[in-house]
C-alpha positions in Angstrom: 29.9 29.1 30.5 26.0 29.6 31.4 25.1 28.9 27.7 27.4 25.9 27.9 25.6 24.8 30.3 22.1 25.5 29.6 23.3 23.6 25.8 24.4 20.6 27.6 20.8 20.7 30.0 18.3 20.9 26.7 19.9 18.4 24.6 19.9 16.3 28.0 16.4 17.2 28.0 16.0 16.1 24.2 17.4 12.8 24.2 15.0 12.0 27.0 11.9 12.7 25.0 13.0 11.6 21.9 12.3 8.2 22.9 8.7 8.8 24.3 7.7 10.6 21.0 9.2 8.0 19.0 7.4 5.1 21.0 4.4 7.0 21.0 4.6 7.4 17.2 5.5 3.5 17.0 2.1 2.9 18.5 0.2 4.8 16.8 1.6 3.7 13.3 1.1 0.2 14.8 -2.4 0.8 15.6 -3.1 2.3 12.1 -1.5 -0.7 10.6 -2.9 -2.9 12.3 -6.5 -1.2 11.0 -5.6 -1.9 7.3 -6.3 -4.6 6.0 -9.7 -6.3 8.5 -10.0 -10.0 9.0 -12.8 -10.7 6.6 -11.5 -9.1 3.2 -11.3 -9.5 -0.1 -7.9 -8.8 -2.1 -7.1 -7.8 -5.7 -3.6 -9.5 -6.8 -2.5 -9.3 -10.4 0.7 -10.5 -11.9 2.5 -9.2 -14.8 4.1 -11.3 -17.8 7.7 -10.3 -16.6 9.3 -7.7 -15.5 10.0 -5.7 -19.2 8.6 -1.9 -18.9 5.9 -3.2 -21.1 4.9 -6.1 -19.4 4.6 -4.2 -16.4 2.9 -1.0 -18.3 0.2 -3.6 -19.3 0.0 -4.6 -16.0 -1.2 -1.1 -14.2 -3.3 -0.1 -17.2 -5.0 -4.0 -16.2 -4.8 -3.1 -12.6 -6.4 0.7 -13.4 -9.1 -0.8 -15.4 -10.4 -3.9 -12.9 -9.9 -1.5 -9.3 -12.4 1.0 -11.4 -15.0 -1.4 -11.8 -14.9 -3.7 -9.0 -14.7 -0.4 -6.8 -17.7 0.8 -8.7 -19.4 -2.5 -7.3 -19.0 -2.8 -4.2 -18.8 0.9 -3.0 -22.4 1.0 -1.3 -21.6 -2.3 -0.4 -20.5 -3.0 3.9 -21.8 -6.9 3.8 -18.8 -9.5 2.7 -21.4 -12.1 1.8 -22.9 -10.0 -0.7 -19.5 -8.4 -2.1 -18.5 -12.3 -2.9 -22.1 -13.1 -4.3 -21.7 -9.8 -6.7 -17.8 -10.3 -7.7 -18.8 -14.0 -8.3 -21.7 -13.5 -10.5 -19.8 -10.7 -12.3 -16.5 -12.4 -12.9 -17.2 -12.8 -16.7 -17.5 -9.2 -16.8 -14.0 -8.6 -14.8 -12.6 -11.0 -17.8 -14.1 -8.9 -20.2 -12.3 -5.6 -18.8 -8.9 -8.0 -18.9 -9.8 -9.2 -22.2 -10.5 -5.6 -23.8 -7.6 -3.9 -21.9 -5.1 -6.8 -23.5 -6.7 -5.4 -27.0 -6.4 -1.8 -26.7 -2.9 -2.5 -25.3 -2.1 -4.9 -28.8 -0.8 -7.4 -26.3 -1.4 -11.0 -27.5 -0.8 -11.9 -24.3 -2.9 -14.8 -22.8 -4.3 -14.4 -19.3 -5.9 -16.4 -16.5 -8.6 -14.7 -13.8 -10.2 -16.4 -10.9 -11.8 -16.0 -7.5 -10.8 -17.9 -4.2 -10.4 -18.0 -1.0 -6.5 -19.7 -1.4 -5.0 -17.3 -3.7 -0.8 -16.8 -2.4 0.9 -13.8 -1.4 4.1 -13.1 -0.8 4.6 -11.0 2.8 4.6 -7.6 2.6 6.2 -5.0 5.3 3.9 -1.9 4.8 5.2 0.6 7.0 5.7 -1.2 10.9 3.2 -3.7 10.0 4.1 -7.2 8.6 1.4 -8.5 6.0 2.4 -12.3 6.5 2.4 -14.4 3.6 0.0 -16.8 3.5 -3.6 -17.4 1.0 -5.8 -15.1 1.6 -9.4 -14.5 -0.2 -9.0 -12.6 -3.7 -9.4 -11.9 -7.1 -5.9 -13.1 -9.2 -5.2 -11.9 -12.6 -2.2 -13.8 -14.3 -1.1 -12.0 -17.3 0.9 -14.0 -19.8 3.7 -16.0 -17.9 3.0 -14.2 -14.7 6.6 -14.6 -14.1 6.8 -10.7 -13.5 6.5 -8.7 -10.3 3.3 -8.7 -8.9 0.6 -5.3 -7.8 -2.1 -6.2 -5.2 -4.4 -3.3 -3.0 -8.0 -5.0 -0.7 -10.8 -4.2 -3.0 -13.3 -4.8 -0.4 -13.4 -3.0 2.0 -12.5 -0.5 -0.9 -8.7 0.2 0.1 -7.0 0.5 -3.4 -5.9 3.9 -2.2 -2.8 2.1 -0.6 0.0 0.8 -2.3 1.2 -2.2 -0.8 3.3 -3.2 -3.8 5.8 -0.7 -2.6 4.6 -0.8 0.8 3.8 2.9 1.4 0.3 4.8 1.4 -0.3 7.3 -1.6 0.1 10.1 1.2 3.3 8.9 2.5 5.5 11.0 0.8 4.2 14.0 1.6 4.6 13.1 5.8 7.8 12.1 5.1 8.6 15.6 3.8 7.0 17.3 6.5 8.9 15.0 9.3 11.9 16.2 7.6 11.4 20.1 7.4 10.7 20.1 11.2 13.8 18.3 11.6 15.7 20.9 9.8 13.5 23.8 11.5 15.1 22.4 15.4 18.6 21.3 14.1 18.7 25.3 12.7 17.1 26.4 16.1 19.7 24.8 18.2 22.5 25.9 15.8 21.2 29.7 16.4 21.1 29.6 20.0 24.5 28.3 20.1 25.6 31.1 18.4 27.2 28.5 15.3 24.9 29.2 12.6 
């Protein structure tokens, strides 16, 4: 009956602190999100013909090829005004890299590249952060059509790292597996003590 007892008192004591760790988690994913993407940034954004395998193959080897040059850029680079001067004077460059990656790929695809500040995105929920749709300042690569889903990552500051077409970081994965395990480590506990494991 003690046990009972003593079973019915922690999990008592567990559903009370579950909801302070899970706010205090809340906030601080909310305050890391928040710290993503800063005001004065400049965006990559690259669409793909259509949504074929090899449309959208074509697509990251483009996206591979233009983040490893413009990231070579700007990486000594903290000043937006001179990131913009640099990526403007060096766009016939970036369609070079488009132009040469279409070739290697033996895609005849056309494609269009420019540079603005009124370049559309679509919102994005990237873990408990809404990106709102709206323009925003970038670099936009059409491929083909550009009918196809769509890749973009903030190229300066250099934050191509994240993957905000799926809307989880590269590390994600990996905290999600570890959340779980720990999970499975108190369930387990619990069971043990209870004597049904």
């Amino acid at each position: 009956m003690k046990k009972l007892w003593a079973a019915v008192g922690l999990l008592f004591l567990l559903l009370s602190i579950i909801p302070v760790v899970s706010a205090a988690k809340e906030l601080q994913h909310k305050e890391l999100d928040y710290q993503v993407i800063p005001d004065e940034a400049i965006r990559l954004r690259i669409l793909a013909n259509s949504d074929s395998e090899k449309d959208q193959d074509i697509k990251h080897t483009v996206r591979d090829e233009v983040n490893k040059v413009i990231t070579e850029w700007v990486k000594d680079i903290e000043d937006i005004e001179e990131a913009r001067a640099l990526i403007n004077d060096r766009l016939p460059e970036l369609e070079e890299v488009v132009s040469d990656t279409l070739t290697k790929e033996n895609s005849d695809q056309d494609f269009e590249l420019e540079y603005g500040e009124n370049i559309s995105f679509p919102a994005k929920l990237y873990g408990n952060y809404l990106y709102p749709a709206g323009e925003y300042e970038a670099i936009l690569v059409t491929l083909g059509e550009g009918s196809g889903a769509n890749w973009w990552c903030v190229l300066f500051p250099p934050l191509c790292f994240l993957d905000f077409f799926n809307g989880t970081s590269v590390a994600s994965e990996d905290t999600a597996e570890a959340e779980e395990d720990e999970e499975v480590k108190v369930e387990f506990f619990l069971f043990k003590w209870l004597g049904l494991s």
